[in-house]
C-alpha beads as a LAMMPS data file, in Angstrom:
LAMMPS data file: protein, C-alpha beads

300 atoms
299 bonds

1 atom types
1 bond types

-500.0 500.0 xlo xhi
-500.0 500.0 ylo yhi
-500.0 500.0 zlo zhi

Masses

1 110.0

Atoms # bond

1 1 1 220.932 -220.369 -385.705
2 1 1 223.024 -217.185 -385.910
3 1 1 226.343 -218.629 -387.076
4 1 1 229.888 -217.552 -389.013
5 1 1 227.606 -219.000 -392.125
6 1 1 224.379 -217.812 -391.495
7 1 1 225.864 -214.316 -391.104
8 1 1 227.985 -214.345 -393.812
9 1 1 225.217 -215.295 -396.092
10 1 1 222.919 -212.347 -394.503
11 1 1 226.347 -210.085 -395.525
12 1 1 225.934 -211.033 -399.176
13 1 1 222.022 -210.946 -399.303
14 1 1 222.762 -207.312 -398.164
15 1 1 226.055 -206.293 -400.904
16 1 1 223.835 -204.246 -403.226
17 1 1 223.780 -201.718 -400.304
18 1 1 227.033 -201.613 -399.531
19 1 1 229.812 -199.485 -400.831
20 1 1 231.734 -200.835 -404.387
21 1 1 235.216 -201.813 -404.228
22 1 1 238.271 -202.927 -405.926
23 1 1 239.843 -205.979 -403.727
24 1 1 243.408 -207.443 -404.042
25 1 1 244.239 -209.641 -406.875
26 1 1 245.990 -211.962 -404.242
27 1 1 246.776 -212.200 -400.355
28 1 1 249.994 -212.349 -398.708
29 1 1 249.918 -214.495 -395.317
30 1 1 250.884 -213.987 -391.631
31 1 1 251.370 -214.891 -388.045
32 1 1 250.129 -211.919 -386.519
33 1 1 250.362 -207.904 -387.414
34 1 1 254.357 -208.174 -387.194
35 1 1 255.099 -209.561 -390.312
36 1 1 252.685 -206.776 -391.996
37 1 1 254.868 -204.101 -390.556
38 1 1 256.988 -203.468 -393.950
39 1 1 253.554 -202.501 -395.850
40 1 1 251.919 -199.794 -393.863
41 1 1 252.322 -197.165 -391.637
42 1 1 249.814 -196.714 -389.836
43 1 1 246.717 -199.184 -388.682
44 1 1 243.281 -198.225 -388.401
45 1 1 242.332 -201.057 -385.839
46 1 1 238.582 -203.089 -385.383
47 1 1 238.125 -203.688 -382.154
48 1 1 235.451 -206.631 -381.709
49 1 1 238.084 -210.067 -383.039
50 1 1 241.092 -207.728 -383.348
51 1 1 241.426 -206.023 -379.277
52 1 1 239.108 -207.381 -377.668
53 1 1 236.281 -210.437 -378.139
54 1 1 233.860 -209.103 -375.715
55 1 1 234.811 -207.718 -372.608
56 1 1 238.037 -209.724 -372.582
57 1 1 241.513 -208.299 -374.190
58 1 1 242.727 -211.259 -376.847
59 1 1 245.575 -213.019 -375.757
60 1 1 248.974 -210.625 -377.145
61 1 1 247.102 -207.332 -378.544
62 1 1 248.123 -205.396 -375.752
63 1 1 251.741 -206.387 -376.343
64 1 1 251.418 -206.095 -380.477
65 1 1 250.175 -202.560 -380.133
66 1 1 252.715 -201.709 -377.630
67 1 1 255.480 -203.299 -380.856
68 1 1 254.004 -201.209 -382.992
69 1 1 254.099 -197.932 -381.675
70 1 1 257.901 -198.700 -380.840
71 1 1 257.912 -199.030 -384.502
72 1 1 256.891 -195.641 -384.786
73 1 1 253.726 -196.976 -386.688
74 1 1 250.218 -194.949 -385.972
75 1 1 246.937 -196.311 -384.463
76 1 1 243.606 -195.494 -384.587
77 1 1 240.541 -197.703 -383.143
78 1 1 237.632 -197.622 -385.752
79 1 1 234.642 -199.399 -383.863
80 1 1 230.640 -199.513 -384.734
81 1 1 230.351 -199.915 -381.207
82 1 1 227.315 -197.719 -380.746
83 1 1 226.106 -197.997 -377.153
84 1 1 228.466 -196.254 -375.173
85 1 1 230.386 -192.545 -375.775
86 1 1 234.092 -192.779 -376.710
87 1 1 234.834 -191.915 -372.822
88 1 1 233.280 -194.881 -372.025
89 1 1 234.932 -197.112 -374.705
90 1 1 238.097 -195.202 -373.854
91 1 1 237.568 -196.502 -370.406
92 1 1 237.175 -200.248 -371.372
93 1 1 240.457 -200.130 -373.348
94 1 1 242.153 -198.773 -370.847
95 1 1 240.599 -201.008 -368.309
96 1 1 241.799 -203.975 -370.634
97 1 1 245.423 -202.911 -370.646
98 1 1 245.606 -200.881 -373.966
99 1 1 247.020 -196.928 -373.783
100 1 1 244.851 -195.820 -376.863
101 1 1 244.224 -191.533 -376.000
102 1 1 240.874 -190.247 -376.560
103 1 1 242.358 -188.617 -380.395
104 1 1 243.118 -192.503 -381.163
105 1 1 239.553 -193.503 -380.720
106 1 1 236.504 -193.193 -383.452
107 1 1 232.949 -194.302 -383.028
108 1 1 229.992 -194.735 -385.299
109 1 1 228.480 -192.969 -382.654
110 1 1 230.522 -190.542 -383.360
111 1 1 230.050 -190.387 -387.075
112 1 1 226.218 -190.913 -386.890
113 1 1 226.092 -187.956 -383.850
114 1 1 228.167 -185.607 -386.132
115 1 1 226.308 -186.005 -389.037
116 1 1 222.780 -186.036 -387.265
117 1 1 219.756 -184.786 -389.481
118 1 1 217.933 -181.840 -388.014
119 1 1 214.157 -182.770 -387.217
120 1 1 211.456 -180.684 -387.991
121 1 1 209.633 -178.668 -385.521
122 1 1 211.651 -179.693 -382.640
123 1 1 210.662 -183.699 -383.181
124 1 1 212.082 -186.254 -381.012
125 1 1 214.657 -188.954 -381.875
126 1 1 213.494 -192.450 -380.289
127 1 1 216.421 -194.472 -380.148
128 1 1 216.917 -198.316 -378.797
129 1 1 220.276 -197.519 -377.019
130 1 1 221.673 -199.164 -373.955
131 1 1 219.444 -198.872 -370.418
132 1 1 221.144 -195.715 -368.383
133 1 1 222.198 -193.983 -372.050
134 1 1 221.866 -190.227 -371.403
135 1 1 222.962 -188.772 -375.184
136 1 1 225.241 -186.421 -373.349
137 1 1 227.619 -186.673 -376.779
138 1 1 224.474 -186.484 -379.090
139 1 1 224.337 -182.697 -380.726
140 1 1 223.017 -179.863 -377.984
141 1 1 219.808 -179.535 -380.876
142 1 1 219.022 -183.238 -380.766
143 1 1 216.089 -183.999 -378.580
144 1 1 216.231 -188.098 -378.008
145 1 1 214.635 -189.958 -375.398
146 1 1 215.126 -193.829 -374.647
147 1 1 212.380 -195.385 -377.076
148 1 1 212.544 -198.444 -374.297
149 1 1 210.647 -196.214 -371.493
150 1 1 208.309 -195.088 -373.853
151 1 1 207.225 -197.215 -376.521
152 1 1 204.722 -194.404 -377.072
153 1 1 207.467 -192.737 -379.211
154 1 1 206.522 -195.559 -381.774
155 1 1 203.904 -193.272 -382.867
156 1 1 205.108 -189.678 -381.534
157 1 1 208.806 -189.452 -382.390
158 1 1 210.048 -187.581 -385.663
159 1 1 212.762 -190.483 -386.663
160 1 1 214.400 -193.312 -385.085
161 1 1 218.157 -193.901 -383.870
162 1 1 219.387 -197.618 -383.500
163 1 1 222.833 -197.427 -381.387
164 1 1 221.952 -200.459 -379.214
165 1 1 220.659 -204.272 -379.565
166 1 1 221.304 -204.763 -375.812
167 1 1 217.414 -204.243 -374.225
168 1 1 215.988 -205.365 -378.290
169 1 1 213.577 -208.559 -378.939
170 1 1 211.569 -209.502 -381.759
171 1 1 208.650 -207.940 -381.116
172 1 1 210.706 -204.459 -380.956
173 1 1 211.138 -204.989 -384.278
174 1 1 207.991 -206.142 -385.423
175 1 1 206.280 -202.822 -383.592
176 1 1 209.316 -200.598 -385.356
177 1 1 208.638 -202.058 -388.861
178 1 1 204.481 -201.566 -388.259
179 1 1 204.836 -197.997 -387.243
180 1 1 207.067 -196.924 -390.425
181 1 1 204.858 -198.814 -392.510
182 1 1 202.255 -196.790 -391.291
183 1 1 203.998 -193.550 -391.089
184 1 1 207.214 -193.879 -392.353
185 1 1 210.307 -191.635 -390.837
186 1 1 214.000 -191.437 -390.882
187 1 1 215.751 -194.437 -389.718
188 1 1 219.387 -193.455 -388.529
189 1 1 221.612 -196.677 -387.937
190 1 1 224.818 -195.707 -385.734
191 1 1 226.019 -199.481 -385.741
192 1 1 225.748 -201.486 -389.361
193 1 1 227.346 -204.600 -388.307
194 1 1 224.620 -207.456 -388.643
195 1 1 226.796 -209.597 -385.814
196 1 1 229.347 -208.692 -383.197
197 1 1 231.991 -211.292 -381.985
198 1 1 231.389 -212.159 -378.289
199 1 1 232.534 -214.703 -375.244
200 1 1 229.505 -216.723 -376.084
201 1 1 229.108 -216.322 -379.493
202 1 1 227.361 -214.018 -382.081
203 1 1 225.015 -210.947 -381.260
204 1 1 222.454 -209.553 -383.083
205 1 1 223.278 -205.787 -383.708
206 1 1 221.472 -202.808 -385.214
207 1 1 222.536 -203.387 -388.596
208 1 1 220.534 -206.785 -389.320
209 1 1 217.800 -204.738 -387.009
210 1 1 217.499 -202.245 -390.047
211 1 1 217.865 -204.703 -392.921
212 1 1 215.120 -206.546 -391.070
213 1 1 212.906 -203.750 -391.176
214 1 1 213.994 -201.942 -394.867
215 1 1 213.571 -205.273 -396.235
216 1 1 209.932 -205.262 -395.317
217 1 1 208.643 -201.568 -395.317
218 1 1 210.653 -200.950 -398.886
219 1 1 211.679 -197.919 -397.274
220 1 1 215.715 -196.604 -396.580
221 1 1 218.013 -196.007 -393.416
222 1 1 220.887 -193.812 -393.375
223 1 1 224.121 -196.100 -392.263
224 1 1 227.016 -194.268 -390.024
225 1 1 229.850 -196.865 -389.478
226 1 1 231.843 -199.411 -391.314
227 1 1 231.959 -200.120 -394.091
228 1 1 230.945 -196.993 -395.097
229 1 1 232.760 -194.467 -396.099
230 1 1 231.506 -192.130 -393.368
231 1 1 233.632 -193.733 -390.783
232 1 1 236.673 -194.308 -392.590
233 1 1 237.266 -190.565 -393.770
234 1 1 236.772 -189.817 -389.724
235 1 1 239.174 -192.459 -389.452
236 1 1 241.887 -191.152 -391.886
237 1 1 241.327 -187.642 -390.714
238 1 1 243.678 -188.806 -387.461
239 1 1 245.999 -190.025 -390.149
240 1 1 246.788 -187.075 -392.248
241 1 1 250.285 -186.898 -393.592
242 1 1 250.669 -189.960 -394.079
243 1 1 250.025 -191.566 -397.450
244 1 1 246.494 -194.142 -397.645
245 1 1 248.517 -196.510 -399.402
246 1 1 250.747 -196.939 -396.278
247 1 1 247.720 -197.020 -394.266
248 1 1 245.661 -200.209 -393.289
249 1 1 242.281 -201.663 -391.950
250 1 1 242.803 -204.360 -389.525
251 1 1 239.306 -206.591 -388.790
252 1 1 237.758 -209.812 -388.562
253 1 1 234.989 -209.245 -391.330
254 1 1 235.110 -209.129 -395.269
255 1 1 232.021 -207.342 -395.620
256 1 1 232.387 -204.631 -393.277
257 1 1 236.035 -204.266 -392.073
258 1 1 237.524 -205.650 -395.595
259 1 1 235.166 -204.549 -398.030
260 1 1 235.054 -200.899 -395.828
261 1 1 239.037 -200.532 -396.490
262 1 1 239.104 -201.555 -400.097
263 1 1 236.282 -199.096 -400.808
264 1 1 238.289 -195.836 -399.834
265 1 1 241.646 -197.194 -400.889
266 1 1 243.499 -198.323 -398.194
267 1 1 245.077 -201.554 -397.272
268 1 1 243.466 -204.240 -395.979
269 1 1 244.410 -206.835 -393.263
270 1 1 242.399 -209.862 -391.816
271 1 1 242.387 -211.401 -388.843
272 1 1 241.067 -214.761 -388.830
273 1 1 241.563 -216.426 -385.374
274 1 1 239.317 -214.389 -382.984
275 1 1 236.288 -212.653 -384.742
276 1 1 233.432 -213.587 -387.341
277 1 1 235.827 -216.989 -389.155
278 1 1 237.126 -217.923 -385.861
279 1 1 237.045 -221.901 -386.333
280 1 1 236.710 -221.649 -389.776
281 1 1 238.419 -221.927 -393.512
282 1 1 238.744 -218.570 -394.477
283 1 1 239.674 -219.022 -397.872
284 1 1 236.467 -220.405 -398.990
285 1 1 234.406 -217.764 -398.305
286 1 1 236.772 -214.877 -399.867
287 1 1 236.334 -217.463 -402.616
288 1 1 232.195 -217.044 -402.754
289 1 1 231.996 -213.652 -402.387
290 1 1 235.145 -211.916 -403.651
291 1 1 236.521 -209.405 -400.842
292 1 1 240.120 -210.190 -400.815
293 1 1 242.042 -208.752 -398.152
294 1 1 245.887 -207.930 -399.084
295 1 1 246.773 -209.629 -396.285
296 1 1 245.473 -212.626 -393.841
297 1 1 246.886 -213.252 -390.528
298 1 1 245.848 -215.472 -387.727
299 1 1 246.113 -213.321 -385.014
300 1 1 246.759 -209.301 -383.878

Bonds

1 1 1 2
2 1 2 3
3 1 3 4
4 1 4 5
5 1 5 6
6 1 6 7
7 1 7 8
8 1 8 9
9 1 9 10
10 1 10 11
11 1 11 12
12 1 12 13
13 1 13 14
14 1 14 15
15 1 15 16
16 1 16 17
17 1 17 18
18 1 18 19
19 1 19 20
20 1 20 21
21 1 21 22
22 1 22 23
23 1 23 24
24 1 24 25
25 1 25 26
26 1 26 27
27 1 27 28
28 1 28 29
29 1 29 30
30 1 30 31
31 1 31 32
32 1 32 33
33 1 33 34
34 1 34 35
35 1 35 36
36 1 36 37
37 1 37 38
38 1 38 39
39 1 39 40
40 1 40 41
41 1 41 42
42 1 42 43
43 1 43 44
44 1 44 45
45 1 45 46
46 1 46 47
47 1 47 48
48 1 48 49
49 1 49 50
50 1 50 51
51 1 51 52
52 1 52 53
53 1 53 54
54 1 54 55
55 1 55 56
56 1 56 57
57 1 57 58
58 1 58 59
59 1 59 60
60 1 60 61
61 1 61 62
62 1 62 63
63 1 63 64
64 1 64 65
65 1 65 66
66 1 66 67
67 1 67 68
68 1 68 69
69 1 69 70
70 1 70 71
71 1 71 72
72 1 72 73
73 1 73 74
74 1 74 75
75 1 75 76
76 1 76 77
77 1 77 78
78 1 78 79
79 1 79 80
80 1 80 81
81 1 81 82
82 1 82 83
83 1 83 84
84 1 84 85
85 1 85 86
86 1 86 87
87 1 87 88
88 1 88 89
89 1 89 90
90 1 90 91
91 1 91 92
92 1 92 93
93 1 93 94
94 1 94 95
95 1 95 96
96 1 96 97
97 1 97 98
98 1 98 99
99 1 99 100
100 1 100 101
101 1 101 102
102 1 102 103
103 1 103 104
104 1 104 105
105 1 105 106
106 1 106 107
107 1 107 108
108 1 108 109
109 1 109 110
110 1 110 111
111 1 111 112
112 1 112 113
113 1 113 114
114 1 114 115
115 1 115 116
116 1 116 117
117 1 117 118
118 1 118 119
119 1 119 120
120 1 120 121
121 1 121 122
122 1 122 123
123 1 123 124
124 1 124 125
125 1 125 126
126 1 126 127
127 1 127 128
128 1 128 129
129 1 129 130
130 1 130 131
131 1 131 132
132 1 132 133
133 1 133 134
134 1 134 135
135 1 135 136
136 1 136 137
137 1 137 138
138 1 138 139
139 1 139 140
140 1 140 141
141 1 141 142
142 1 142 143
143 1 143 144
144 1 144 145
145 1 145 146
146 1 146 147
147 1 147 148
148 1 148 149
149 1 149 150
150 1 150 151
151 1 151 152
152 1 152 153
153 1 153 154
154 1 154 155
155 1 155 156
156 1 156 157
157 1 157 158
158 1 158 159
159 1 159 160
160 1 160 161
161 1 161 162
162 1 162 163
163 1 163 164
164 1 164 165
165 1 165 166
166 1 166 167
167 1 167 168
168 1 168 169
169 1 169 170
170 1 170 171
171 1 171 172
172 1 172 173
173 1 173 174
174 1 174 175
175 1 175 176
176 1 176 177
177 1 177 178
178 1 178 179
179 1 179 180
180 1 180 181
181 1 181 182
182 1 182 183
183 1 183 184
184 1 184 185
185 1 185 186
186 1 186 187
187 1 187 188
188 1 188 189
189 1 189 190
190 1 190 191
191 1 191 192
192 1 192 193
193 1 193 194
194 1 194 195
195 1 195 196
196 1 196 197
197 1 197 198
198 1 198 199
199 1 199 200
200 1 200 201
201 1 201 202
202 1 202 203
203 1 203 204
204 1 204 205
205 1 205 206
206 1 206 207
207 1 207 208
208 1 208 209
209 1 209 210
210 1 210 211
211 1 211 212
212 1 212 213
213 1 213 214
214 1 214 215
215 1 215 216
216 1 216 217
217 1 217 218
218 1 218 219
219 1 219 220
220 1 220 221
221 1 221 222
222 1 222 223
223 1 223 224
224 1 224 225
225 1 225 226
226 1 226 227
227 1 227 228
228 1 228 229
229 1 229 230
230 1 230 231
231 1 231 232
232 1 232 233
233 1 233 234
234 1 234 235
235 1 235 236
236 1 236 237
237 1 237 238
238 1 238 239
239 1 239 240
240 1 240 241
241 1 241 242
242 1 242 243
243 1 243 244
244 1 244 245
245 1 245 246
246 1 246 247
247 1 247 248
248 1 248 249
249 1 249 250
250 1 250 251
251 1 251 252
252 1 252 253
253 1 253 254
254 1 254 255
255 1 255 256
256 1 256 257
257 1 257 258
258 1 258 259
259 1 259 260
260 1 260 261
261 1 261 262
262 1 262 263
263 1 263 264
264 1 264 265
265 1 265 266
266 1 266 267
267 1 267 268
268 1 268 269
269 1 269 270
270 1 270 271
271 1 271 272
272 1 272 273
273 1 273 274
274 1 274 275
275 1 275 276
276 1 276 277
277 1 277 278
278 1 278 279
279 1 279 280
280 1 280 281
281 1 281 282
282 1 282 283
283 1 283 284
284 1 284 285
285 1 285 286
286 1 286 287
287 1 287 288
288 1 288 289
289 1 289 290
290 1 290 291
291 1 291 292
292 1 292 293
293 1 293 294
294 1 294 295
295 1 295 296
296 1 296 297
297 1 297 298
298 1 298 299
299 1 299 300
């Protein structure tokens, strides 16, 4: 049963690959983003249990962020949302009420894109991405085709790209993890969360897709996204000028959103009433596993 426990525990059994970091000796405690105002500057937002759970806005973000650009604080949206190009997720904020501009907006599609490995001999990228995905973002020198209409590309393709759990199963991974035992290749991972925060509960997503698949080959994929330090430094890049001790990571997680922020020396802020520990006592599992946030708040 994927669960707030069962993922958290598949977090930890995963920390050895994630970045170090120093957490907060203690947390202060909240309502909502407000009372965090006299600490930062500027917020580099989640979006899945911070904006948005799903395709539905949670209840007050679109009037906190409107507070705190009146406060003359900055925003950027930090998402490993994978499957769509930041027009599109541009478009879904906007279409949920928030006035984010496209500067405001990173991707680990983005990241993972930018930073794309050049393929020998022309090879093809196969990537599970979402059905009608047409890479028009993706670098003008990557070739990548829809591994989905051609599972032929299990044996053909030069490397692998996982932006998408949408059209995955089971088997997809079981036929992944057989071809790169057989002939192993580059495993690119444009989304690292192991869950995602929805209307009905907890997806699977491309991060617990590679784990799965590492775990059992022995061999390595290359992470874009939170918590590594990829994203963030994209992140802060929209921020210069102002100091990274003034700046903080909002987000629902310890191990990605949390642990992400601590590791490149920022602030850290979570929310606890919408995303991963909605429901739950957060304090005990800060307790088991150490990521202390420097602050905790219920809600955006």
């Amino acid at each position: 049963m994927i669960d707030t426990n069962w993922a958290f525990n598949r977090y930890e059994s995963v920390r050895s690959v994630l970045p170090p970091a120093v957490f907060a000796s203690r947390s202060q405690t909240g309502q909502d983003l407000g009372d965090t105002m006299g600490d930062y500057d500027a917020y580099i937002l989640d979006a899945f249990g911070v904006l948005n759970r799903g395709e539905t806005a949670i209840e007050g973000a679109v009037e906190r962020m409107a507070m705190l650009r009146a406060a003359g604080k900055r925003l950027v949206v930090l998402t490993n949302a994978a499957s769509y190009t930041r027009a599109e997720i541009l478009a879904k904020y906007h279409r949920l009420g928030f006035d984010f501009q496209a500067e405001e907006v990173v991707s680990s599609r983005d990241v993972a894109f930018a930073n794309l490995p050049q393929l020998q001999d022309g090879g093809i990228w196969a990537a599970a991405a979402a059905e009608g995905d047409d890479f028009s973002d993706a670098p003008k020198t990557a070739r990548i085709k829809q591994l989905a209409d051609d599972m032929e590309l299990l044996r053909s393709a030069a490397g692998f790209l996982l932006l998408s759990s949408a059209r995955w199963s089971d088997a997809d991974t079981e036929a992944l993890t057989s071809a790169l035992e057989e002939n192993p290749r580059p495993l690119i991972v444009a989304n690292p969360d192991l869950v995602a925060p929805r209307e009905t509960g907890l997806s699977i997503e491309p991060g617990l897709i590679a784990h799965q698949i590492t775990e059992r080959t022995g061999g390595e994929a290359q992470f874009y996204g939170k918590p590594f330090c990829n994203a963030f430094e994209a992140a802060l890049a929209r921020l210069q000028g102002i100091d990274e001790g003034r700046i903080a990571m909002v987000g629902d997680t310890l191990h990605t959103d949390v642990l992400g922020g601590a590791a490149v020396g920022i602030g850290t802020v979570l929310i606890t009433d919408h995303g991963l520990f909605r429901g739950h006592n957060v304090a005990h599992y800060i307790v088991k596993c150490g990521i202390r946030p420097e602050w905790i708040v219920s809600t955006t």
